[in-house]
C-alpha positions, 0 to 999 in steps of 0.5 A, spaced: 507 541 515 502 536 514 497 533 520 492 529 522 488 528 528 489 523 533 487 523 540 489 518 545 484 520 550 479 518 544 483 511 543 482 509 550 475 511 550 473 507 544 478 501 545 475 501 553 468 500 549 471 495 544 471 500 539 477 501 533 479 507 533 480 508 526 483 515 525 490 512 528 490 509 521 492 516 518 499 514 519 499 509 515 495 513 509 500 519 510 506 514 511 503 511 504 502 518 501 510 520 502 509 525 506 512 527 513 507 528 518 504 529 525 499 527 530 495 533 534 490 532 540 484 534 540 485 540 545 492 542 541 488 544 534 487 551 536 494 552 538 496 548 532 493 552 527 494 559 530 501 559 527 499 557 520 506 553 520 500 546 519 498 547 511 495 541 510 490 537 515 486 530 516 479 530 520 476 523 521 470 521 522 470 520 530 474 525 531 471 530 527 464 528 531 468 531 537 469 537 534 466 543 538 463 550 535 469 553 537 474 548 534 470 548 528 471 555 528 478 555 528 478 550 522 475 554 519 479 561 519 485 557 517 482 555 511 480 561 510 486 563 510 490 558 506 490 551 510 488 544 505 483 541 510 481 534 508 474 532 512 472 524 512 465 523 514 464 529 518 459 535 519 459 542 522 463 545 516 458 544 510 459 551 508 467 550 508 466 544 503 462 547 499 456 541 500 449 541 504 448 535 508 442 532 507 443 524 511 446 519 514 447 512 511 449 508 518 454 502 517 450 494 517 450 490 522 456 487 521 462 493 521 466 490 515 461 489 510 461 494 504 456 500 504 457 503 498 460 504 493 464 511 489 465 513 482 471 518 479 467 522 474 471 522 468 472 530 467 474 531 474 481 531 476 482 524 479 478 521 472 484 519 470 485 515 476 480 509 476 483 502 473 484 501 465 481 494 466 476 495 469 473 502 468 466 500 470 468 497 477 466 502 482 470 503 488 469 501 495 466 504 501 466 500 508 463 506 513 457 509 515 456 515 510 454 521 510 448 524 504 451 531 501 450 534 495 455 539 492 453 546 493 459 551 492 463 545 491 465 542 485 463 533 485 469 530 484 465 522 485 458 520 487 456 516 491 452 509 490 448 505 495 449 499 491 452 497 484 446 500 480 441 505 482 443 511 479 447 517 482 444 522 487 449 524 492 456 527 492 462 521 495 468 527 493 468 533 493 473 539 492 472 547 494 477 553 493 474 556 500 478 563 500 484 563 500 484 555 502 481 549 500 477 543 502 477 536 501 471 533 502 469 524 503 462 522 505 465 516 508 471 514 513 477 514 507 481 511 514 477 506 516 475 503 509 483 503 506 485 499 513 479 495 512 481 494 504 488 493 506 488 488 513 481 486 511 476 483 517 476 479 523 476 471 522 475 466 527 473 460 523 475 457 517 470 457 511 466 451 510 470 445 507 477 448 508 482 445 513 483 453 516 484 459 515 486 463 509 488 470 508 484 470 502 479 469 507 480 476 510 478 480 503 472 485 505 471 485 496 467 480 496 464 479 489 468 485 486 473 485 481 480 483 484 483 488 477 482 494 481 487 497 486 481 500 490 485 502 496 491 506 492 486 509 488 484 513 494 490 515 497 491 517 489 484 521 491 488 525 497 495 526 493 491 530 487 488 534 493 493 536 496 497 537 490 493 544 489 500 546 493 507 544 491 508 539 496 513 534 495 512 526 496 517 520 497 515 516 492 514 509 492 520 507 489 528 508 490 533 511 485 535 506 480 542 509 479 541 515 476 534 513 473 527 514 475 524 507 475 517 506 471 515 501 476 519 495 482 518 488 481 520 484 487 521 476 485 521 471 490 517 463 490 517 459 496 520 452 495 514 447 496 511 442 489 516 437 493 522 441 489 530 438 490 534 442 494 539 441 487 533 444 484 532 449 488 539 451 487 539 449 479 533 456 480 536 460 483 542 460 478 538 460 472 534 467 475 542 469 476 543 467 469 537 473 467 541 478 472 534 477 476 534 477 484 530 471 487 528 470 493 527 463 496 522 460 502 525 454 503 520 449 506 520 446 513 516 439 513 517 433 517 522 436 522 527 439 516 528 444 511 528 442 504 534 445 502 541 443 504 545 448 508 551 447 502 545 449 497 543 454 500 550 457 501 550 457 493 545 461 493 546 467 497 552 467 493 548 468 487 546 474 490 539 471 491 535 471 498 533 464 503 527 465 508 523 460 511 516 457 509 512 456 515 508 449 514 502 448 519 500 441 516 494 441 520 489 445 523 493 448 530 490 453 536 493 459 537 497 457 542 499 451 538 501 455 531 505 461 536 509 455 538 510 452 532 512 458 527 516 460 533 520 453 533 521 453 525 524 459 526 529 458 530 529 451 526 532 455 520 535 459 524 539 454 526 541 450 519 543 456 516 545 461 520 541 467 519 534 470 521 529 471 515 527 478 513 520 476 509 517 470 509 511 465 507 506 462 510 505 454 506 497 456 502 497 462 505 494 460 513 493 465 517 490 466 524 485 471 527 487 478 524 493 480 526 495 473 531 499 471 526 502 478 525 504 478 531 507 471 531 512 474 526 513 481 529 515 477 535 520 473 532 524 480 529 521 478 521 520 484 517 515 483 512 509 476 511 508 475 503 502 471 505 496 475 502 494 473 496 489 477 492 486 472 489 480 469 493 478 461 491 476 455 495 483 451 497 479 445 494 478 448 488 480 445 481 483 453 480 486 454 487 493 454 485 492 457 477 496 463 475 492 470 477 493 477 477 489 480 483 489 485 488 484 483 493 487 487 499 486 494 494 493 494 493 499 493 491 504 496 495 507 494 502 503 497 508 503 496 515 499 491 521 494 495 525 493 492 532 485 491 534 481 495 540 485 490 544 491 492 542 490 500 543 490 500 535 497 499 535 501 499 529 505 493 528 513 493 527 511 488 520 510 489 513 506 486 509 507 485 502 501 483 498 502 477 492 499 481 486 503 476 480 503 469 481 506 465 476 504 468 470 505 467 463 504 459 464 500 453 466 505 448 470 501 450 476 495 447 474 499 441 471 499 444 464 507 443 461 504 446 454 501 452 455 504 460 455 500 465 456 504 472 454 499 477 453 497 477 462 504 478 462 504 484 458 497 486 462 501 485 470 507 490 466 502 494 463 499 496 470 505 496 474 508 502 469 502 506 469 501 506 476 509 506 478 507 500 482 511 494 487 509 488 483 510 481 485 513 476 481 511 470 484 514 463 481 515 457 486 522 454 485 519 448 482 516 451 475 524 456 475 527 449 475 523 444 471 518 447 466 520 451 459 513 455 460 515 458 466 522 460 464 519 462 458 515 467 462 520 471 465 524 471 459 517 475 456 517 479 462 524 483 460 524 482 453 516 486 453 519 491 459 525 492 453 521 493 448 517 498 452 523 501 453 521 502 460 525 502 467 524 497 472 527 496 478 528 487 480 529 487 487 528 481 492 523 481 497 528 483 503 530 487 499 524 490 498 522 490 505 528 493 508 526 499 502 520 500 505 522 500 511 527 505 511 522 509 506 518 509 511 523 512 516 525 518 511 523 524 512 521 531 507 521 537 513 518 543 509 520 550 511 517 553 506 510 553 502 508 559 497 503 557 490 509 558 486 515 555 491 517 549 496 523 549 501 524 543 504 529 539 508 530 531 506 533 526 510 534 519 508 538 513 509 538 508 503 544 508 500 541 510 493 538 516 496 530 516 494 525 520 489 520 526 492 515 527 486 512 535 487 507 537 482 507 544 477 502 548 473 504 544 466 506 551 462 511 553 468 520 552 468 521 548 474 528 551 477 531 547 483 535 548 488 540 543 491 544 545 498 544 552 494 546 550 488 543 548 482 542 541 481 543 539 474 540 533 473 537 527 477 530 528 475 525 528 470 518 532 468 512 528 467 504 528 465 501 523 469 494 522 472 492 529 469 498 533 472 504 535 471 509 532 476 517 534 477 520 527 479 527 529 483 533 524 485 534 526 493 541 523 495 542 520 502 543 524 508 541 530 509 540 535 504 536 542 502 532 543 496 528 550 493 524 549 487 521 555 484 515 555 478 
C-alpha cells in the first residue's frame, strides 16, 4: 500500500492562519503517478507502520516538522525493516537519508516566487529524465529549502540558489537504508508541482491587457517554456519508488490491443469569425483523416456561430461540439460567474446537450481557482484554457504557433481550492494547450509558410515521454488554409514513418479517460524483490496499462486470474530502467508477476 500524510487537524490550523496546507496536493502527485493510495493522520502513523502492509510513504514538509521523536523513531524502524520513505523539505531523519543538514533557505517574500533551482546528474538513475530540448534549463524549486550535503547517501541532483553559482549542496537524494530505502528532496516536491501546475494568485490584469490571462498565472518566469518541469518530478519519484516492483496506471489507455507511444487529443475553438458552414466544412475534412475534433463553438452578440443543424452534422462525424466562453469586456467576478453561467445554458439550450471541456476566448481567467469553480458549478468536466505560452496579448506574436509547456506539464491534472476553500480539490480537470497550430503561419496572417520540422520536435517529445499532447487548430485555418491541412497531414505521415503508435482522441474524450483513470485502482496484496500481487479495477471500456519495472536480465512471468497471460503486453528500456507494460482489461481482475 502506498501512503502519504495528510492531517485534517493540521489543515484546519493553517487554513484558519490563511496558510495552504500543501501536503493535500499528494493526492493529485499519487493520482498522476498511477498509483492507489491513501491519506494517514498524523496520530495514525505509528498504528499504520506496525503492520508493515504500508510499503511506500510521503512526508511533506509541514507535516514532516510536526513529527515527534517517537514518531520519527518509528519511521525509522520501518524503513529499516523495508519500507520506501519519501521526505520533502524535512529534518529529524538525517541518518535515514544518509545527509547531513547544515541550513535552511526560507521562502521570498512573496510565496510563489521560485528559490532555486535543481539539476538531474547525468550518471544517476534519473539522468535520463531531463528534457532533450533544453538539457541546460535546471529544473525549478518554489519552497523553502533545506541545505544537506550527501553523507551515506548517493546525490541524484543538486541544488542551485540561482541559474549560475556552482553547486555545493545536495537537492536529490537517495539511500539503501537496511533493508529499506529513502528518498530525499531538499524542498517541498507538493507544494512546487501544485504551484507549476495552478501557478499563482492573480488579482489584477498586467499593465496594458484588458484582463486576465492565465498565462498570467505562470510561476516560470524567464525559464524555458521546453521543459516539462512538474512531470520531470513526479518521474523523479516513479524511479524512487521503482526500487520495488510497484505497478503504475499508466498515463494512457489501451489502444485495441496496442500500447500507445503517446495520445494526441485534438480540438480548436471556432473564433477568427468562421461560418457555421466552415466549421462544418473542418470537421469533415478532420473525418476524411480519420481524426477526432473537437469544436468550441463561439458565443458572441447573444448567439452561437454554429447552427444547431451543423452542429448535428458534426456530432455525426464522430467529432465533439462545447462552448466557447466570451467575455468581450472586462467584468467583476459576479458579473463573469453569471455571465459564463448563461452561456452555458444558452448552448445548452441550442444544442441540446452539456459541454464536457470547454474554452474560455484569449484564454481569461479569473482569481485563481474562481473561474474553476464557475465551470465545476455548472457540471464542466474539463477547461482548456492554460495555455503554456506566456506573451502580451498585444504582442505582434500573441496568437503565433508555439509548443510550450509553462504549466510543467503536459498531462490533465486537478484544481486544488486555496486556504479559504479548506484546500479542496475541484471536481475540474485541467487540460493544458501544449501544441498550438503548429506547422503553419495562418495565425499570424502568413498563407505560405510551413514549418515541418516543430511538428517533428512536438511528436518527438511526446513519444519519448508517452505524453497527452494537444493539438490545438482553430476551425478556421482546417477549413480555409492548405498550410494548416498540410500540418496535420505531416503530423500522421511523420507518426508513420516512425513507425509509432499514437492513440487521436477528442478533448472529451480525454477528460472522461482522465477521469476514469483517476477512478481505477491497483490494490497490492503483495510485494517482495522479486514478485507483486495486486488486484485491479477499472471502468473503461478498453481497460487501461499498469507499467511495473524488472531488473533488465530477468524473464518476467505473468499471471492473469491465475492464468497465464499470453499476450497484452510488451518490455521496454526507458529512462534508465527496464519496465513490463501489461494491457489490464475492464472490471475486476487478479494479476501475479514474478522475475
Amino acid at each position: 500500500m502506498i501512503a502519504y500524510i495528510c492531517d485534517d487537524e493540521l489543515r484546519e490550523r493553517l487554513n484558519r492562519r490563511q496558510q495552504n496546507y500543501w501536503d493535500v496536493y499528494f493526492e493529485e502527485i499519487t493520482s498522476q503517478l498511477g498509483l492507489t493510495s491513501r491519506k494517514i493522520r498524523l496520530n495514525e502513523i505509528e498504528a499504520a507502520l506496525s503492520d508493515q502492509s504500508i510499503r511506500a510513504l510521503f512526508i511533506g514538509s509541514q507535516s514532516g516538522g510536526l513529527l515527534t521523536p517517537g514518531l520519527r523513531s518509528a519511521v525509522e524502524q520501518w524503513v529499516r525493516q523495508g519500507g520506501i520513505l519519501l521526505g520533502f523539505g524535512i529534518t529529524g531523519l538525517d541518518s535515514v537519508f544518509g545527509i547531513e543538514t547544515v541550513g535552511t533557505i526560507p521562502q521570498a517574500e512573496n510565496q510563489y516566487d521560485l528559490n532555486g533551482f535543481f539539476m538531474p546528474l547525468p550518471d544517476s538513475p534519473i539522468g535520463a529524465i531531463h528534457s532533450p530540448l533544453a538539457p541546460h534549463q535546471k529544473l525549478l524549486i518554489c519552497s523553502p529549502v533545506q541545505l544537506a550535503k550527501c553523507a551515506a547517501g548517493a546525490p541524484w541532483a543538486f541544488y542551485f540558489k540561482n541559474n549560475e553559482l556552482p553547486a555545493e549542496y545536495t537537492a536529490v537524494a537517495w539511500n539503501h537504508y537496511h533493508q529499506g530505502y529513502a528518498g530525499y528532496f531538499c524542498f517541498d516536491a507538493a507544494r512546487t508541482v501544485w504551484l507549476l501546475h495552478q501557478g499563482s494568485p492573480q488579482a489584477v490584469a498586467p499593465a496594458g491587457q484588458a484582463y486576465l490571462r492565465t498565462c498570467n498565472l505562470q510561476i516560470i518566469g524567464e525559464q524555458s517554456n521546453q521543459v516539462l518541469y512538474a512531470d520531470e518530478i513526479i518521474m523523479i519519484l516513479q524511479a524512487m519508488l521503482s526500487c520495488l516492483p510497484l505497478p503504475f496506471i499508466a498515463p494512457l489507455p489501451p489502444q485495441a490491443d496496442k500500447i500507445p507511444d503517446a495520445l494526441f487529443f485534438w480540438g480548436g475553438d471556432c473564433c477568427g469569425a468562421p461560418s457555421s458552414n466552415e466549421i462544418a466544412a473542418a470537421s469533415d475534412w478532420m473525418q476524411s483523416r480519420g481524426l477526432p475534433w473537437h469544436a468550441n463553438v463561439l458565443f458572441s452578440k447573444n448567439a452561437f456561430n454554429l447552427t444547431p443543424e451543423d452542429a448535428a452534422h458534426i456530432v455525426k462525424n464522430g467529432h465533439e461540439i462545447s462552448v466557447h466562453y466570451n467575455f468581450p469586456q472586462p467584468a467583476d467576478k459576479k458579473q463573469s460567474e453569471a455571465d459564463l453561467k448563461r452561456q452555458n445554458a444558452l448552448f445548452q439550450e441550442w444544442y441540446g446537450r452539456a459541454p464536457i471541456s470547454s474554452v474560455i476566448h484569449c484564454c481569461a481567467w479569473h482569481g485563481w481557482t474562481d473561474t474553476a469553480e464557475w465551470m465545476a458549478g455548472c457540471h464542466t468536466v474539463a477547461d482548456n484554457s492554460f495555455i503554456g505560452k506566456n506573451v502580451h496579448l498585444a504582442a505582434p506574436d500573441a496568437n503565433a504557433p508555439f509548443m510550450g509547456f509553462g504549466f510543467g506539464t503536459a498531462f490533465p491534472f486537478a484544481f486544488f481550492g486555496d486556504f479559504t476553500k479548506r484546500n479542496a480539490r475541484l471536481p475540474l480537470l485541467e487540460e493544458p494547450i501544449t501544441g498550438y497550430e503548429l506547422g503553419h503561419r495562418g495565425s499570424i496572417r502568413d498563407r505560405d509558410s510551413f514549418h515541418p520540422g516543430e511538428l517533428h520536435a512536438a511528436i518527438d517529445l511526446a513519444l519519448h515521454y508517452h505524453l497527452t499532447f494537444n493539438c490545438f487548430y482553430h476551425a478556421i485555418y482546417i477549413a480555409s488554409f492548405p498550410r494548416c491541412r498540410e500540418a496535420i497531414d505531416e503530423i500522421l505521415h511523420y507518426i508513420a514513418r516512425q513507425k509509432a503508435t499514437v492513440l487521436h482522441m477528442g478533448t472529451d474524450a480525454l477528460a472522461n479517460w482522465w477521469k476514469i483513470r483517476r477512478r481505477s485502482t491497483v490494490q497490492i496484496t503483495e510485494l517482495g524483490r522479486n514478485k507483486v500481487c495486486f488486484d485491479t479495477a477499472c471502468e473503461y471500456p478498453a481497460g487501461m496499462i499498469v507499467k511495473i519495472a524488472f531488473a533488465a536480465a530477468a524473464q518476467p512471468v505473468i499471471m492473469e486470474d491465475n492464468q497465464p497471460l499470453q499476450g497484452r503486453c510488451a518490455a521496454k528500456s526507458e529512462f534508465g530502467r527496464s519496465w513490463l507494460y501489461v494491457m489490464i482489461k475492464s472490471g475486476a481482475h487478479k494479476y501475479m508477476l514474478s522475475t
